[in-house]
C-alpha positions in Angstrom: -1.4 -13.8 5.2 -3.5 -14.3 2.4 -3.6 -11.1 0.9 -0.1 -10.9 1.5 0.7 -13.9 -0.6 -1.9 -12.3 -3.4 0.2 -9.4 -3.4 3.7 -10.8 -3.6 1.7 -13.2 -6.3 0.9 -9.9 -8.9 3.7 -7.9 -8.1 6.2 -11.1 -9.2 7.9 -11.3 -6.1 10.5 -14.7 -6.3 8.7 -17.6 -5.3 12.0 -18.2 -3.4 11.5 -14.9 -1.2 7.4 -15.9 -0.7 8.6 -19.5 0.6 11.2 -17.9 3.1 8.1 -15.3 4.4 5.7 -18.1 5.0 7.6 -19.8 6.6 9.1 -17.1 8.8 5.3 -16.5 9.6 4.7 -20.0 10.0 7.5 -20.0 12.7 5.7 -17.6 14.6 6.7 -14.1 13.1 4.0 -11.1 13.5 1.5 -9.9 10.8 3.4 -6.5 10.9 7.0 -8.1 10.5 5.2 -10.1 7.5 4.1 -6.8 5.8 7.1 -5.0 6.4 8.6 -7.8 4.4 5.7 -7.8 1.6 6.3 -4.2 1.0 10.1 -4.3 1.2 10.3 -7.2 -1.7 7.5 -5.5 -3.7 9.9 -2.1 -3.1 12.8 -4.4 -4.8 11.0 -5.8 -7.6 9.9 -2.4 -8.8 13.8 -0.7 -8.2 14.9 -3.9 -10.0 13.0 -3.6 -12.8 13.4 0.5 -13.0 17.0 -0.4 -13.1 16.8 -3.4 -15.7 13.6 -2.3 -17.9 14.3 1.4 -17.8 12.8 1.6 -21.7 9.3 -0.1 -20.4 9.6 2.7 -17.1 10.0 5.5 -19.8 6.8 4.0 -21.7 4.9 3.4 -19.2 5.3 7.1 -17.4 4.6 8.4 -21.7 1.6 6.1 -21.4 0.3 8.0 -18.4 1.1 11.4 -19.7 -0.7 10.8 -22.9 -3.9 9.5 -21.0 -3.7 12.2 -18.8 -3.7 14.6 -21.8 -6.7 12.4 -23.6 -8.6 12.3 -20.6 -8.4 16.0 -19.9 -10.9 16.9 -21.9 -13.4 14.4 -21.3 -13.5 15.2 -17.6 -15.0 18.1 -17.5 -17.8 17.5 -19.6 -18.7 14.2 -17.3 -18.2 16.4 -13.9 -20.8 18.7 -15.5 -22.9 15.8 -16.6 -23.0 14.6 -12.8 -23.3 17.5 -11.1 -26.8 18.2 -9.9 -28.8 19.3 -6.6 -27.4 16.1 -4.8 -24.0 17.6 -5.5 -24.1 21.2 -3.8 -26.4 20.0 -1.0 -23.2 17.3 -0.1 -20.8 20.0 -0.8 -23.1 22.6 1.0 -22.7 20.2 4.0 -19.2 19.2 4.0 -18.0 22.7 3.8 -19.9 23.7 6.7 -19.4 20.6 8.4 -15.4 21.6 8.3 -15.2 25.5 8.1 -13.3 25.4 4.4 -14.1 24.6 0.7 -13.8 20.6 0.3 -13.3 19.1 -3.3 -15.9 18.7 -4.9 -17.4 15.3 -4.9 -18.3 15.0 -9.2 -14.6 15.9 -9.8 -13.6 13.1 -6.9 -16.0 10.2 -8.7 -14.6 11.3 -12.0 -10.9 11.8 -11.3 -11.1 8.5 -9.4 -12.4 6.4 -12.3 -9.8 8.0 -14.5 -7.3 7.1 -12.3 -8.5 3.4 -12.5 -8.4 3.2 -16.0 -4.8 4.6 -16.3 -3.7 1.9 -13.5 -5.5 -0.4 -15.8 -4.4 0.4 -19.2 -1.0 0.8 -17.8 -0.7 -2.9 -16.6 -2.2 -4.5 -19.6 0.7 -2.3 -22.0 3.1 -4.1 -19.9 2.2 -7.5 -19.2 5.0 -9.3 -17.2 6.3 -6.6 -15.5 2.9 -4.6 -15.1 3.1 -3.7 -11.4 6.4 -2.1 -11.2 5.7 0.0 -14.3 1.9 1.1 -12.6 4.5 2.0 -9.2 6.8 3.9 -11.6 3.7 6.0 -13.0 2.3 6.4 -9.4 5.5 7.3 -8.2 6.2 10.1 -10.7 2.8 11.2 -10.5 3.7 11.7 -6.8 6.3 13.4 -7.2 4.3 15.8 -9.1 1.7 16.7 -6.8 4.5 17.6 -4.5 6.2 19.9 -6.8 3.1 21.7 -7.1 1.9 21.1 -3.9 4.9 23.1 -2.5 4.5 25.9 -5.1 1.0 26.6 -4.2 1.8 26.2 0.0 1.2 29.5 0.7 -1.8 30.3 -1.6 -3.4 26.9 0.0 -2.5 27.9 3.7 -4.6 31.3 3.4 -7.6 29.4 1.2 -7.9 26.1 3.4 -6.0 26.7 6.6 -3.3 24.2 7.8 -6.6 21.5 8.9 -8.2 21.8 5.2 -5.2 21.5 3.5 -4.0 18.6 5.2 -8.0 17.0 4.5 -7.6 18.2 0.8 -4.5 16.7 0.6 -5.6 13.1 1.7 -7.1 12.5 -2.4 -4.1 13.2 -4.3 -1.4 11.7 -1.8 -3.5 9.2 -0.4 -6.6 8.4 -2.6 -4.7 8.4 -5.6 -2.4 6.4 -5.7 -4.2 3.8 -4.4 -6.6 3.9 -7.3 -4.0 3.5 -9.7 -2.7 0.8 -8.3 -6.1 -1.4 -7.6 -6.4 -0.5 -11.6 -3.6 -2.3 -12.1 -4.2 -5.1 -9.8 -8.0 -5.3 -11.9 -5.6 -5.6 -15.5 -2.6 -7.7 -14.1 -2.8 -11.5 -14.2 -0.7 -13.3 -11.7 2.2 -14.9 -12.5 1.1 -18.4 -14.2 1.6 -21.4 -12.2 3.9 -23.9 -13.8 2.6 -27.1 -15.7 2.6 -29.9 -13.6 1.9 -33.1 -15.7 -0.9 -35.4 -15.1 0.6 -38.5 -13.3 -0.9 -42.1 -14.4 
């Protein structure tokens, strides 16, 4: 329940929604039901502010593009940079572990800090509603790996099979997200507590 609360905490949910969880949970309601909830209301608060803050959505998905594109260039040089021996004797062994060619594990440590960073420049360029506009990136971002995803089906099926595409798959869908949004959580303060004055 804890984390739960931390997470309705820096993704804004209404304090009025986190009182009626707890103590639906307090009442004797399941872990599951609880999260089913958490990511229900954090669903709403990022749809809400899509609908009511759709200049800072616009921003924030420009924000991402233009990292991606000053990023870029910088990655390959550090893939390069950490690439050595270690690296093809892991790859060596992962792709005969599996039958088919994995993702290489410099590009994997490199993408992944990128995608920290953009969760966390993201959040601090829009303080106060800094988790919905880090969903609405990864989102989008989403939504572009399955575009070209599905454009690239076929070519992947005959490369990977339908077993190492589905393994490929798991860091863009999967991985990535998740690191965009834990560098979010790293840049987003929660919501402050209010002031309560010092009683004589």
């Amino acid at each position: 329940m804890r984390a739960a609360l931390w997470l309705l905490d820096h993704f804004r949910v209404p304090e009025s929604i986190v009182g009626d969880l707890v103590e639906e949970h307090s009442l004797g309601r399941s872990v599951t039901w609880v999260w089913r909830q958490v990511v229900g209301a954090i669903a709403k608060m990022m749809l809400r502010d899509l609908r009511t803050h759709w200049g800072l959505a616009m921003r924030a998905l420009l924000t991402g593009w233009l990292l991606g594109l000053i990023l870029s260039p910088i990655r390959q040089p550090l893939i390069r940079w950490i690439s050595g021996d270690w690296a093809w004797r892991v790859e060596g062994k992962l792709n005969s572990m599996f039958g088919f060619p994995v993702i290489p594990l410099p590009f994997i440590i490199v993408m992944s800090v990128t995608l920290i960073v953009t969760g966390w420049i993201i959040a601090r360029l829009h303080r106060g509603h800094e988790m919905s506009m880090v969903l609405v990136y990864t989102s989008a971002l989403l939504l572009f790996y399955g575009f070209g995803f599905t454009n690239s089906l076929g070519r992947g099926l005959q490369s990977f099979g339908v077993f190492g595409l589905i393994v490929n798959s798991v860091f863009p869908f999967i991985v990535s997200p998740i690191l965009i949004v834990i560098g979010g959580l790293l840049a987003g303060a929660p919501r402050p507590k209010p002031h309560v004055p010092f009683a004589s």
